[in-house]
Structure formats: C-alpha cells, structure tokens
MIKEVEX-773107 format. One line per 5 residues: number of its first residue (from 1); their letters; for each residue x, y, z of C-alpha. Coordinates in steps of 0.2 Angstrom, whole numbers. Each point is the difference from the previous one (the first is absolute). Layout:
residues N
NUM	a	X Y Z; ... .
end
This chain:
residues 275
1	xxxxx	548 510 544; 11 4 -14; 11 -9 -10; 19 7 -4; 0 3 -20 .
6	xxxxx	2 13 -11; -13 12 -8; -2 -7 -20; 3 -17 6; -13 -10 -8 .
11	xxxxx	-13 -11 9; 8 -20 2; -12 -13 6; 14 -13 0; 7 9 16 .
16	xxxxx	-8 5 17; -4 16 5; 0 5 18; -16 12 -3; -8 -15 -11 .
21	xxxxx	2 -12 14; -7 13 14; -16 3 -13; -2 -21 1; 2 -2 16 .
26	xxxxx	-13 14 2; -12 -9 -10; 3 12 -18; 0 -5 -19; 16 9 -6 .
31	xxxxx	13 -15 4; 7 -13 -10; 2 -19 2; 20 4 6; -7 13 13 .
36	xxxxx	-13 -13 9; 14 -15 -2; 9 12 13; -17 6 8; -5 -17 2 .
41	xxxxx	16 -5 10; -6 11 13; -18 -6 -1; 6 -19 1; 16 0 10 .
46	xxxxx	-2 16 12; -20 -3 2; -7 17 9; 13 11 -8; -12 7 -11 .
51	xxxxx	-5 9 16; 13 12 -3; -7 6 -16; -16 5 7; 6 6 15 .
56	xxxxx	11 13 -7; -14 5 -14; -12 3 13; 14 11 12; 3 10 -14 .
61	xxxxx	-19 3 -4; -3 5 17; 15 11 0; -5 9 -14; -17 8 6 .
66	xxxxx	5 4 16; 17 10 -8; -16 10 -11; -12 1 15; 12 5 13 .
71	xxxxx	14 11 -8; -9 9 -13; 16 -8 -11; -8 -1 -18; 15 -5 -10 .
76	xxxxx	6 -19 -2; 18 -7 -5; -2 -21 2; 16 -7 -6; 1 -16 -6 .
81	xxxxx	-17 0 -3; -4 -18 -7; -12 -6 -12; -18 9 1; -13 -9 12 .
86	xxxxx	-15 4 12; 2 17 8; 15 6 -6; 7 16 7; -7 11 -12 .
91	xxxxx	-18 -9 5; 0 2 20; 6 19 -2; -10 8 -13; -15 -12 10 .
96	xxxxx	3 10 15; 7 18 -10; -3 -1 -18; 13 14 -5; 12 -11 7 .
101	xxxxx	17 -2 -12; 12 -18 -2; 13 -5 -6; 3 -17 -5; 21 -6 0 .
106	xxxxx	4 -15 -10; 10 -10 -14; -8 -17 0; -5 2 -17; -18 -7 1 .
111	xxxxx	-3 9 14; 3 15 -12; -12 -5 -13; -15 -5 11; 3 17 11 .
116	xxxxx	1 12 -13; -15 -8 -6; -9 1 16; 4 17 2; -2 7 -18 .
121	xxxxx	-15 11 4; 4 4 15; 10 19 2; 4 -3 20; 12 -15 -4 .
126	xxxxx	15 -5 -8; 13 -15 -2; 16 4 0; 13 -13 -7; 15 3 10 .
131	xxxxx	10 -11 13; -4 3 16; 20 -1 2; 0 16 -9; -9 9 14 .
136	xxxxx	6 21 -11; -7 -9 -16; -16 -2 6; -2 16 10; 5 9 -14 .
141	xxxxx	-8 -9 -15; -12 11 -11; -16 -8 6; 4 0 18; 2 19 1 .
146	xxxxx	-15 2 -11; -11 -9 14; 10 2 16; 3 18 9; 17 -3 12 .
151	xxxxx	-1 16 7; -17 -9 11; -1 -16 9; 1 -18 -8; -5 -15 4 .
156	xxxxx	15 -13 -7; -5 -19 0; 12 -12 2; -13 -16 -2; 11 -15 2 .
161	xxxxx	15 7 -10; 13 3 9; 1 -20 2; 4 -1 -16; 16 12 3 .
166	xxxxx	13 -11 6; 12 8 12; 14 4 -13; -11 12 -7; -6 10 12 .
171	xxxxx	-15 -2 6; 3 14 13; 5 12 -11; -14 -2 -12; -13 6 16 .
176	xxxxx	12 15 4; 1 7 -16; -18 0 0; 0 8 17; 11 13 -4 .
181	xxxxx	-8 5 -14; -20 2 7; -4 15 10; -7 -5 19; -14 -5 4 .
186	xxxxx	0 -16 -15; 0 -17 4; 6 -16 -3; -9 -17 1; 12 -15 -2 .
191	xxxxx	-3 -21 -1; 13 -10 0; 5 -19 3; 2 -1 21; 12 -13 5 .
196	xxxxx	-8 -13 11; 15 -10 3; -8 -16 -6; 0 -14 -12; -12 8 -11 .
201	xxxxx	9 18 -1; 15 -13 -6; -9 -8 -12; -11 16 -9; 15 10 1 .
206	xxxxx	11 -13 -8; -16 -3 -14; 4 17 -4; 18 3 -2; 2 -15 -7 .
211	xxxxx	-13 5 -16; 3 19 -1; 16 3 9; -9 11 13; -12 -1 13 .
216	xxxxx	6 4 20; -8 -1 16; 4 10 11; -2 4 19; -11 12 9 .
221	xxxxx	16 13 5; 7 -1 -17; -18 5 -7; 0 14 11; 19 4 -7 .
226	xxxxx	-7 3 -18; -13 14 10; 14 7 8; -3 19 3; -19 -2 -2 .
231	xxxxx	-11 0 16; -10 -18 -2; -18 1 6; -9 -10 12; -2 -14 -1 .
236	xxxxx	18 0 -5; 8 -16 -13; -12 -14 4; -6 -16 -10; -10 8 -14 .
241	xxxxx	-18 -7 7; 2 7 16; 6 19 -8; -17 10 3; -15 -16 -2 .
246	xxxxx	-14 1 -6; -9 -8 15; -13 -8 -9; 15 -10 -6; 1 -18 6 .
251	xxxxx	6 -12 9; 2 11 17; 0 -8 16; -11 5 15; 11 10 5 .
256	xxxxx	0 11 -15; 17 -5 -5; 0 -5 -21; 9 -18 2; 15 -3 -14 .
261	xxxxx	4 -11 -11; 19 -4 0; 0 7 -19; -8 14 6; 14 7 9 .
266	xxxxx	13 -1 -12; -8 14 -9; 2 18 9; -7 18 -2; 2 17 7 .
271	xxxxx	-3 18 -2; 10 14 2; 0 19 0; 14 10 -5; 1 13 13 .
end
C-alpha cells in the first residue's frame, strides 16, 4: 500500500503511514507507535480484519509465479509497492526465473529507505519514487527504461492501490494509461477493497478516510470498470482467497469449497490480460 507524499519528504513517526500500518498489521518491524495506534483500531474494534492483509499478500504471491510460470513475462512493474516483507515480488519471480526484472513504485519515504536498501546489490530491481498518479512519470523515469523493455510484455501490479485512489482522481485512468502503453499479451493483477455492503465495510472504510483522507471500497462491477479493455481471466474478480488457492490452504469444507470469513471478502483480486 502506499501512502500519498512527496519524494524528499522526510520520514515522520508522529503521523501514520498507510504502508507502516499494512507492515503492522502484517506482523513487520518498520512502524511506529502512531502507525499500530491506527493498526490496533482494527485489531481491537474490527477483530478479523487483519484478515485482509494476509489475504491480499498471499493473492499477490501466488499471482506472481504463475504470471512467470505460465506467460514467459519476465519483467515486473508493482505499483504502490509498500514496505518490504516476506516474498516480495522480486523474491517469487526471480525464485521461479532468476533474470526476472521489477520495478518497485512508491513515495512513502521509509518505504524508500528500506527498499533501496534491500535492493542495493541487486541489478534486476529498482524503486522508483514517483506517484503512482503520475502514471508518464513513472513509465518514463531513467530507471524504469533502464530495467523495463516496453516493446515486450509486462506484468503491471496493482496490489491494493488503487483503493487508495479515490474516485476524483481517476482511478480508471490510471489502469488505461498503463494499458495503452504495454504491448499485448502483458497482464495486470489488481486487489482492491470489495464492498460487502455491511457494517464492517462502514466502519474500516470510515477508519480510513477519516485518518488519511482516502481509502474506498468499492463493488465487484466498478473493480472490473478500472479493467475495462482488458480480458479478466478465470476465475474472474473474486475474494482474494478464493483467486487460484492453494488447496492445502485451510479451512475447506467437504465439499471442497474454502469457507470465508466476512473480512475475507472485502478484499478482491483478479488477473487480466491485455489482448
């Protein structure tokens, strides 16, 4: 997840951070007592939310190798990429293809710091400090065409970003400028908030807005709006635990079926393919 600043912002422990929040609730080191105030709201007042967290890691994990086992797709751009954790994207590509290439997008500015320094040695990978509003600035920055060739496919991540982008902004447009500017054959994956129409999508959704001024949910037909031009795979926008599971996954029922937590839903994913 990232937070809306500006690059050369300096780190601020006296106010939350949406990616030091996600890497709390996620179990991580690199928060601050402001940013598990906020994660603890959830833990304590919206019990199980935490579900959400885990669920879209794990989505995005598994999305990840089958983008490098089945499409041949070698080359990475995960915008919004958060705060460095187990099995980043980097990680689960070069595991499966090791000449795969990412490129990281953030501002959070500690995101910055600790990604950079993950990455120092590491010639496949870059982090790129541009807004992910400002889809031509990070297409076109200096370290994204030294890593990524847009004349072959891409893989673009939009890991629960674009939930981040209230509607004023465009979230829509963000998505097509991407698609416009990758050659068939690249894919999208995307998470987002999923609208359950409940208490607790009130609740979360109004924790957010009301500490950064953003956070929306949104429903199943205006997710597949922002993929609008893109053919979405099987099994098409689903809750995130149920997008292509891991059967050894529990709890399933006895009829195979994986049984949901009502936090569970609210988080969505899907893959798409630009034709």
């Amino acid at each position: 997840m990232a937070v809306m600043t500006y690059e050369g912002s300096p780190i601020d422990p006296s106010k939350p951070s949406i990616a030091r929040v996600y890497d709390y609730l996620l179990g991580g080191k690199d928060n601050y007592a402001v940013d598990r105030e906020i994660g603890d709201v959830f833990k304590r007042d919206l019990p199980g939310s935490v579900a959400i967290a885990f669920a879209n890691r794990t989505a995005l994990t598994r999305a990840v190798g089958e983008i490098v086992k089945t499409t041949g797709i070698r080359q990475f751009v995960d915008l919004g990429s958060g705060l460095p954790t187990a099995d980043n994207v980097h990680q689960v590509a070069q595991r499966h293809a090791p000449e795969a290439r990412v490129v990281y997008v953030d501002i959070d500015p500690q995101v910055l710091v600790h990604g950079r320094a993950l990455l120092e040695k590491d010639g496949r990978t870059r982090v790129v400090a541009v807004d992910v509003r400002n889809p031509e600035g990070i297409r076109t920055h200096p370290d994204t065409l030294d890593l990524i060739d847009f004349t072959r496919p891409v893989a673009v991540i939009f890991s629960a970003i674009l939930h981040h982008v209230n509607d004023d902004e465009d979230p829509a447009g963000i998505v097509r400028y991407w698609r416009d500017h990758v050659p068939s054959g690249s894919y999208f994956f995307i998470s987002h908030f999923r609208s359950g129409n409940n208490p607790e999508t009130r609740e979360a959704e109004k924790v957010l807005q009301q500490t950064f001024g953003r956070g929306r949910w949104r429903t199943d037909e205006e997710i597949a709006s922002l993929l609008d031009g893109l053919e979405i795979l099987d099994p098409g926008i689903v809750p995130a635990p149920l997008w292509r599971p891991d059967q050894t996954e529990t709890p399933w029922n006895n009829s195979g079926e994986r049984q949901l937590t009502v936090w569970e839903h609210l988080i969505a994913a899907a893959l798409a393919r630009k034709p």
